[in-house]
Structures are given as C-alpha cells and as structure tokens.
C-alpha positions, 0 to 999 in steps of 0.5 A: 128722817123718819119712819113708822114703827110697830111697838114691840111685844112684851116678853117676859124678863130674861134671866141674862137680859139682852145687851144686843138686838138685832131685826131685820138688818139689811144693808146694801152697796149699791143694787148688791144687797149684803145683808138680807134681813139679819136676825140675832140677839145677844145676852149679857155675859154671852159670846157669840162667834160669827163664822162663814166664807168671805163676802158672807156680810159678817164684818159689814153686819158688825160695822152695822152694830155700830153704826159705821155702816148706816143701815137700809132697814131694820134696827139694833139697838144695844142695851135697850137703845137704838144705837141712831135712832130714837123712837117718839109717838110711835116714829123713828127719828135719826139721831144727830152725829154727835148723839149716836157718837154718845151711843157708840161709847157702849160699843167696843171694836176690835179690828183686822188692823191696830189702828194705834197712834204710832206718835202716842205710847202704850199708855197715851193710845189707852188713856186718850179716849177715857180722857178726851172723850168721857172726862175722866180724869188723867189719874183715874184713867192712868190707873185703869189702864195700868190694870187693862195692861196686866189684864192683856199680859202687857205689864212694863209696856206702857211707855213702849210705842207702837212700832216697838211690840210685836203685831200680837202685843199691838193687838192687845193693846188694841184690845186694852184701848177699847175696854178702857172705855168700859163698853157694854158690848165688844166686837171683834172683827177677824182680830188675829187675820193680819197677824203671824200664824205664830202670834195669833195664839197670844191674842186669842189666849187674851179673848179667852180669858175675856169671855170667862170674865162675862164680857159680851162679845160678838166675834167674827173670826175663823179661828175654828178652835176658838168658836169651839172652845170659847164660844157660848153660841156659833152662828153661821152666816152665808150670803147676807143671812144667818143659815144656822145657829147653835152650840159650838157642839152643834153648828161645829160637831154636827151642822144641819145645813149642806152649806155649813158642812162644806164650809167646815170641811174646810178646816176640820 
C-alpha cells in the first residue's frame, strides 16, 4: 500500500526536540468515525496528560501511537520515524509486521489491565522481552531489572508471582516491564482504573517520580489531581478531536471551552 506526501516544512530546531508527532490521525470502526483529525506533539522530557468523557477516542488515539490500531489517515511518527510507514521518492510505503514490530520497541504502554504472565516471577515478566526480543543478555537484563524494581518500590519481589501482589504492585511491575526495554516514549492508558481506590495512590505516586525523571509520557487518565500536579500540558479531548489544550492551571483552573467546563464540574 501507498500514498502521495507532501515533504514537511522545515522548522527551526526545538530546544527539547519532539519525541511524538501527530497529523492528522483519524480512525474509524466501521461508518462511526472516533478520531477526526488529531493534532498533537510531544517533546522530550514532557508529560502530557489526556483528559475527556468515555468514547471521547482517548485510549483508541494511544492504541493508534503504536500501531495496535491502523490508522485510516494521517501519521505519527515518534522520534523522528513513522512508526508503519516509510517514506521513499516522496511515497509512503506500509512497513512489514516485523518492521513496525522494530519501531514499536521505542513505545512503552502501560494498560487498564496488568497483562503479567501469571506463570512467570516478578523478574522473568520484566526481563523476557530484554532477552528474547532485544539480545540482551540475561545477566545485564537481571541487573536493569533489579534496579527497575527499586525504582517502582518493588525491592524483595522479584521472585514473587503475579498473583502474590496487590493490583498496585501488579501495576508497578507493569510499569517496570515496559521500561525495561528503554523506550523513547511511555503510554498509559487509565493505569489505575481496575484498581481499589485505596491502591491507586501507589501507582500514581510511581508516575510522578517518572515524570520528574524526564521520561516522555502521554497519559490518559482521570485522575484530576494527578493531570494537576504532574502534567507539564493537559489536553482535552471530546468527540474524536482535541477541544482544548493548555496548562494544568489553564485546561484545569480556568478552561475555555463550555465542554471542558462541564466535564470538570464533575470532579472538581
């Protein structure tokens, strides 16, 4: 498959480069369209959390970073690469599966769900991907990990398995597994939604320490107090387009938008 480009202009150098570029994303199921043309980039070091009602097309446009939802139009590309295409003499060309596989190792995600082997330890669940995907070899893998785990508060758990921790420790472990594999970028999609309200707090405490790091993160939460206190930039989506976009102290303390208001009246 391919298609006709027009070569982007040239802008000036950013002092933190983007690491995420979004034009013009739209994707549909069916006749019911769910992002309408999304717009958005994302710079190194930023964190940047989505906010909006249910069926706005906030986890389907992350699902979309990635490629575990093809796009019907538009591009992204993360740091600097169309993550399934590639563009020769002025054409995009859809990469093969195990190409965009390649890509997809700059991309961490973070889902509702642990997803953890339930068969594997603490340690096996962070270190299969380093190993088995990237060569690394088990040693230096064992190590990072080791140091991942005392980085999410998890030291002493490597041996445990899933079903021993708490849905907060599952998470963190989650959280341990997709940086593992050093990604450019990490997604979260509503990390702490399948948790006890009395867990969430461990998991977010974790994002936080994350965010001051300089990861780049895109988080799609609703965790208000979060967005608030960790987000560099809020963006809010509503019906598969970005409706406004700001500060926490502007989406949040003092929103434009009718929409965004009545959203927030919600919570606040």
């Amino acid at each position: 498959m391919s298609q006709t480009v027009t070569a982007p202009s040239q802008t000036p150098a950013l002092t933190n480069p983007p690491v995420l570029v979004a034009k013009a994303v739209r994707k549909s199921f069916g006749h019911t369209e769910v992002l309408s043309g999304i717009d958005l980039e994302v710079t190194q070091g930023e964190t940047v959390v989505i906010l909006g009602p249910s069926g706005s097309g906030k986890s389907t446009f992350l699902r979309c970073i990635n490629l575990l939802e093809d796009l019907n139009g538009g591009r992204i590309l993360v740091d600097g690469k169309d993550v399934g295409f590639e563009e020769k003499h002025g054409r995009l060309h859809e990469l093969a599966p195990s190409q965009v596989a390649r890509r997809r190792q700059d991309i961490g995600m973070v889902f509702q769900q642990f997803n953890l082997f339930a068969h594997m330890t603490v340690l096996q669940n962070i270190i299969e991907a380093p190993v088995g995907i990237k060569r690394e070899s088990r040693a230096e893998a064992t190590l990072r990990a080791r140091k991942l785990l005392a980085q999410v508060n998890l030291e002493g758990k490597e041996d445990a398995y899933p079903r021993q921790l708490s849905g907060g420790q599952q998470q963190r472990v989650a959280i341990a597994r997709a940086l593992a594999m050093r990604p450019k970028l990490m997604l979260f999609d509503e990390p702490t939604s399948a948790l006890d309200p009395e867990l969430v707090g461990e998991v977010l405490a974790t994002m936080r320490e994350l965010s001051a790091t300089g990861l780049t993160m895109v988080v799609v939460t609703h965790e208000i107090s979060f967005a608030r206190e960790a987000a560099d930039r809020v963006v809010f989506m509503d019906g598969g387009v970005v409706v406004e976009q700001g500060t926490p102290e502007q989406v949040i303390g003092n929103p434009q938008h009718e929409r965004t208001r009545s959203f927030l009246a919600r919570f606040l």
